[in-house]
ZALO-124496 format. One record per residue: x, z, y of N, C-alpha, C in turn. Coordinates in pm, whole numbers, plus 50000, padded with zeros to 5 digits. Layout:
N
XZYXZYXZY/...
This chain:
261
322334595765011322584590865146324054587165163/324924598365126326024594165114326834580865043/326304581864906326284567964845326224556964897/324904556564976324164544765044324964542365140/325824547465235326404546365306327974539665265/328314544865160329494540665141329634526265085/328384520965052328004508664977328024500065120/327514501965198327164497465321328724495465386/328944505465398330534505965460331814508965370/332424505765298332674513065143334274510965215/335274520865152336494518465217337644517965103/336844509364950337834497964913336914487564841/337444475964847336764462264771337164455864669/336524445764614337054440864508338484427664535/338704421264484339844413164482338904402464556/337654396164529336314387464571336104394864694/336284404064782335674407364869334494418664850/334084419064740332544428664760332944445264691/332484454264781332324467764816331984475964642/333484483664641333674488564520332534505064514/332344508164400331494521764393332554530564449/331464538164551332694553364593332624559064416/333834568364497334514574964377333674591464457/333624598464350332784613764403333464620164468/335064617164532335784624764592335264616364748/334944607764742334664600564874333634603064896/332544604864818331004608964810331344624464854/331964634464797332144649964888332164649864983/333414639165041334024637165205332534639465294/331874633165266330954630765320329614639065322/329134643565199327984651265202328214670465235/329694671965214330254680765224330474684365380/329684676765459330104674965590328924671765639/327924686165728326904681465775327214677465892/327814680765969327994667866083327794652566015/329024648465933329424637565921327484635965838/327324639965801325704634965736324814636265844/324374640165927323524635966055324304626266108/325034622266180326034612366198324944597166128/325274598265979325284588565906323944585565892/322784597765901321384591465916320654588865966/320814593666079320804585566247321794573066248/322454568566195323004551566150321944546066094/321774552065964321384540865876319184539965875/318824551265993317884544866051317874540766142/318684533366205318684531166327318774514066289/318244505066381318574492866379319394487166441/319434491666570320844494266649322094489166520/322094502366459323484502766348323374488466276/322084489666203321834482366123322324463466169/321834458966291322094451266381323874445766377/324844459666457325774459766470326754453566347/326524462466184326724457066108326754440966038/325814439166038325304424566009326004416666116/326124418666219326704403366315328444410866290/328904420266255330064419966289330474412666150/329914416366015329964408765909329894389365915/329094387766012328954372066015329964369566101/330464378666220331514372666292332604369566237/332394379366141334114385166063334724369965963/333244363565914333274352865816333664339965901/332834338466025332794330566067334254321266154/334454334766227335994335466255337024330766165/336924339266042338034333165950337764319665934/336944316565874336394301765862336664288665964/336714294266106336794283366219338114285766280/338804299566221340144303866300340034305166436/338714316066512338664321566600338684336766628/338124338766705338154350966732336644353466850/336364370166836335104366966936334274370666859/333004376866985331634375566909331174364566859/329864364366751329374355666736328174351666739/326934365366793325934362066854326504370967022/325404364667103325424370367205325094381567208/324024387467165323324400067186323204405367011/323164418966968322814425666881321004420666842/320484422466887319134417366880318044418867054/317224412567007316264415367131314544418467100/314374427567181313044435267110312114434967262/310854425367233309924423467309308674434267305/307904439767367306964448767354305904441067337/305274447967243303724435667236302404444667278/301414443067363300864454767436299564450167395/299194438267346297774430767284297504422067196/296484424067127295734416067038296194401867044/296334395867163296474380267179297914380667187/298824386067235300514384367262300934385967086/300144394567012300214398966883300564386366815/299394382166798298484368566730300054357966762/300114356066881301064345666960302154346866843/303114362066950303954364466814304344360266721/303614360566600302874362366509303254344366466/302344339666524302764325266493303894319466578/304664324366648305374317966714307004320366620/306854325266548307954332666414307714321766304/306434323666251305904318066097305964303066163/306124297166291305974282766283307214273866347/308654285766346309724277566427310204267966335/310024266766197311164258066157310294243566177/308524240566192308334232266225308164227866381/308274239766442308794233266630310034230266635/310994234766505312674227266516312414214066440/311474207966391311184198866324312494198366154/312354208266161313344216566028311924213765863/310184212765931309994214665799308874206265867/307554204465774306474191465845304804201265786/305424211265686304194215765641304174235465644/303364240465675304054257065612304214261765513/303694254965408304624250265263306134248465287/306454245265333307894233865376308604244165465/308034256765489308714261865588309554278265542/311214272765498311374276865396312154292065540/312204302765446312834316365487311314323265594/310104321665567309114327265648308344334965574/307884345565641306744353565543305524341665524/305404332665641304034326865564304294316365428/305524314865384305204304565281305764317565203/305714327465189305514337265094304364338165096/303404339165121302634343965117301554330265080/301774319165090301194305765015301734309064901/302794313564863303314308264774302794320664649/302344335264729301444342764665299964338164599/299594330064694298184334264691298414321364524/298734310764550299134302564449299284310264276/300564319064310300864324664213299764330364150/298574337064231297474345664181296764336564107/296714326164103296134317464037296794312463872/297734319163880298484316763745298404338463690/297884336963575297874347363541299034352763444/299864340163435301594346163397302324355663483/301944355963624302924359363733302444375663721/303024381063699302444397563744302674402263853/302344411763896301824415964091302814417864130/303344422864069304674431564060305824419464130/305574415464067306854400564105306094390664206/305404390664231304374384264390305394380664488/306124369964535306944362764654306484373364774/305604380564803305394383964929304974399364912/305224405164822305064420364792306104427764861/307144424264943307734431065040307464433865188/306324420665228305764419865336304304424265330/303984433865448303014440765483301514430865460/300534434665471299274429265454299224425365612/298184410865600297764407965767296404417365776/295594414665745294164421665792294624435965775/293864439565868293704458665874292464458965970/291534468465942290634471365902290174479966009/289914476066141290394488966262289004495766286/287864492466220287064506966163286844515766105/287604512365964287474521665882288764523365825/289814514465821291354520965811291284534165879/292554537265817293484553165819293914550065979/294064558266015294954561566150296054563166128/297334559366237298624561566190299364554966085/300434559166029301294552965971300564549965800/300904545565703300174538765621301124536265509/302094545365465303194542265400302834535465204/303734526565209303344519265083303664528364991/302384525864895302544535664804303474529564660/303714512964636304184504064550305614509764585/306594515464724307534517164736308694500764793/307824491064778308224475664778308044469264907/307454481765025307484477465139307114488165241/307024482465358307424499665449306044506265435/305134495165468304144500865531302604493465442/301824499465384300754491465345299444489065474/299404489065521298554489465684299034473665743/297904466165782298204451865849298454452565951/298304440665972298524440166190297614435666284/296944423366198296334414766270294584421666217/293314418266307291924421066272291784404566235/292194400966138291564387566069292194388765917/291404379365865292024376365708293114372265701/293644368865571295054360265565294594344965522/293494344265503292994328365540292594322265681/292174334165712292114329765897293484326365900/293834334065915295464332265965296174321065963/295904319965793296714303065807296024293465844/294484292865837293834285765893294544284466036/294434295266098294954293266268296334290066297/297084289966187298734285066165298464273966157/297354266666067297844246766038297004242866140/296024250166202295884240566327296934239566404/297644252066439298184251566575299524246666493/299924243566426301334236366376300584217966421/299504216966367298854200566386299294198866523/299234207166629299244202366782300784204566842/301624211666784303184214966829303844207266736/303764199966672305064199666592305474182066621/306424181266669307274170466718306964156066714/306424153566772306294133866745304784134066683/304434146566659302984142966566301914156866694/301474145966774300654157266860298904159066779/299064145866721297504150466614296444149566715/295014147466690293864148466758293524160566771/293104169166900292664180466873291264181566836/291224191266728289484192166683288614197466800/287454193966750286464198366883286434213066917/286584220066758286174235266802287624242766765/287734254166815289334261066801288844272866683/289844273466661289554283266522288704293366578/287784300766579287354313166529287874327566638/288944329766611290014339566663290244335366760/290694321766793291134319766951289854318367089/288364316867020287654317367081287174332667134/287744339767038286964354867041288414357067185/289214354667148290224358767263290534353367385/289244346167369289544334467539290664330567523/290954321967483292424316567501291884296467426/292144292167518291684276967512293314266367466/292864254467384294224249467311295034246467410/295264245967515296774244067626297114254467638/296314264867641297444279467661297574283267544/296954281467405297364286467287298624280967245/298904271367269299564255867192301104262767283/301004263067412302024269567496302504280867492/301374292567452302234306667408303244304567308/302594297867207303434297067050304644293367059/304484282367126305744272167170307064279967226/306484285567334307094290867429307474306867404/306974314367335307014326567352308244335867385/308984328667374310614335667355310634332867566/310414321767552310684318067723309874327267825/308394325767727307384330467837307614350667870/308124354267748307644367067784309184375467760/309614388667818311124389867791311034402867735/310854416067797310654426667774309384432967707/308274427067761307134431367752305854415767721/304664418767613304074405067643303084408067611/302074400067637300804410067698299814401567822/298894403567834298094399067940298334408168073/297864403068212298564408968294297584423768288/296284424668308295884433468267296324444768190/296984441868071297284448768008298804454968024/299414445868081301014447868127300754464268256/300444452268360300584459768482300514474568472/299654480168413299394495168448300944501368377/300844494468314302544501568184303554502768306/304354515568248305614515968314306854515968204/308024515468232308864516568161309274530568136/309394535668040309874548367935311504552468009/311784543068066313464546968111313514546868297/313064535168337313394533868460312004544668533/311074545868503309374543368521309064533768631/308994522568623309064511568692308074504068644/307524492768701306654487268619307034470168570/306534469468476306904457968421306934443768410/307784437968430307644422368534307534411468444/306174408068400305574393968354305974381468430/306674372568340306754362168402306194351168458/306384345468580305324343268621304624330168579/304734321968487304204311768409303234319568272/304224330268250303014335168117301824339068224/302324350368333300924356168431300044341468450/300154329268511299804321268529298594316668422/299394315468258298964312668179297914320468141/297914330968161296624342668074295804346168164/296114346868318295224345268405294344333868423/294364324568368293744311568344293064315268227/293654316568115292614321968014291824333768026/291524338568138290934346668132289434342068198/
């Protein structure tokens, strides 16, 4: 732990910039010190920390680089609550399909830094029996289907060690999935609105949710929902863990899912 920490935060570098091995007298400082070791592992699970690190690192570059000074994101991160199956799903694709709503890519092939073209780019590989599992583009990212009859309850820890959790997210395949990714990329993605097919995938029918409000969650999701996202049903009764207050859907998503309903 100590190690890990000093790699992370190390307090000397190379002549290049990158973080020299502690020396075991710096490694004592530290493990030799249970304060200073609760301290440090409440950091380094925390995302908070984890967060803090990373943007002060990009500020630190960025600054030098432009000869400013200053933050360089606004916020550390922002963490939405997801309270249903359909806000899930949304989610879900509203991540795996930004670089073609930035018109950044045209295919999810093409859509480079996403778990879903890892995970094309898996299923591909399985088809070549050179590639061993082991080395799989998407063996760091969790499985989509899980299994909510006969799966485990609770946490689901990978047993490969290559990722957090072996337990999915979504109740569909990972061919549904992309199935329901290249439709709904056919109808969002810039200059190309495409014909919509007669029937909607599968999943979006089981969830009441019809192609103007599907096409609009995805799109929108960052806009539509802030704290919490969710159908109102499912919102309203929730209170907040801090204030106990209840939780304020915006009123275009309420609009939106109350219609799909």
């Amino acid at each position: 732990m100590a190690r890990r920490w000093m790699m992370i935060c190390p307090h000397r570098r190379s002549s290049d910039g990158l973080p020299l091995p502690p020396t075991e007298a710096e490694i004592r400082s530290i493990a030799g010190c249970p304060v200073k070791c609760g301290d440090i592992r409440k950091r380094l699970s925390s995302i908070s920390w984890w967060m803090r690190l990373l943007c002060q690192r990009v500020a630190m570059r960025a600054n030098l680089e432009d000869e400013e000074s200053g933050h360089f994101f606004q916020d550390r991160f922002h963490a939405t609550r997801i309270v249903d199956e359909a806000s899930l799903l949304a989610c879900a694709a509203y991540v795996d399909l930004n670089p073609i709503r930035a018109a950044m890519a045209e295919t999810l092939e093409q859509s480079n830094h996403t778990s879903v073209q890892r995970r094309i780019e898996a299923i591909t590989a399985d088809q070549d029996e050179r590639v061993p599992v082991a080395k799989r583009r998407d063996n760091f990212l969790s499985p989509v289907a899980i299994d909510e009859r006969s799966g485990e309850i609770g946490p689901c820890v990978s047993k490969t060690g290559k990722r957090c959790s072996d337990k999915g997210f979504l109740p569909m395949s990972l061919e549904d999935y992309l199935e329901t990714l290249d439709w709904t990329a056919r109808q969002i993605a810039p200059g190309k609105p495409g014909k919509t097919p007669a029937d909607l995938p599968p999943v979006l029918k089981r969830l009441g949710l019809d192609t103007k409000t599907w096409c609009e969650l995805v799109s929108d999701f960052g806009r539509l929902f802030c704290t919490v996202a969710g159908r109102p049903e499912s919102i309203d009764p929730l209170r907040s863990h801090r204030t106990h207050r209840r939780y304020h859907l915006r009123r275009r998503a309420r609009e939106l899912l109350t219609q799909a309903d």
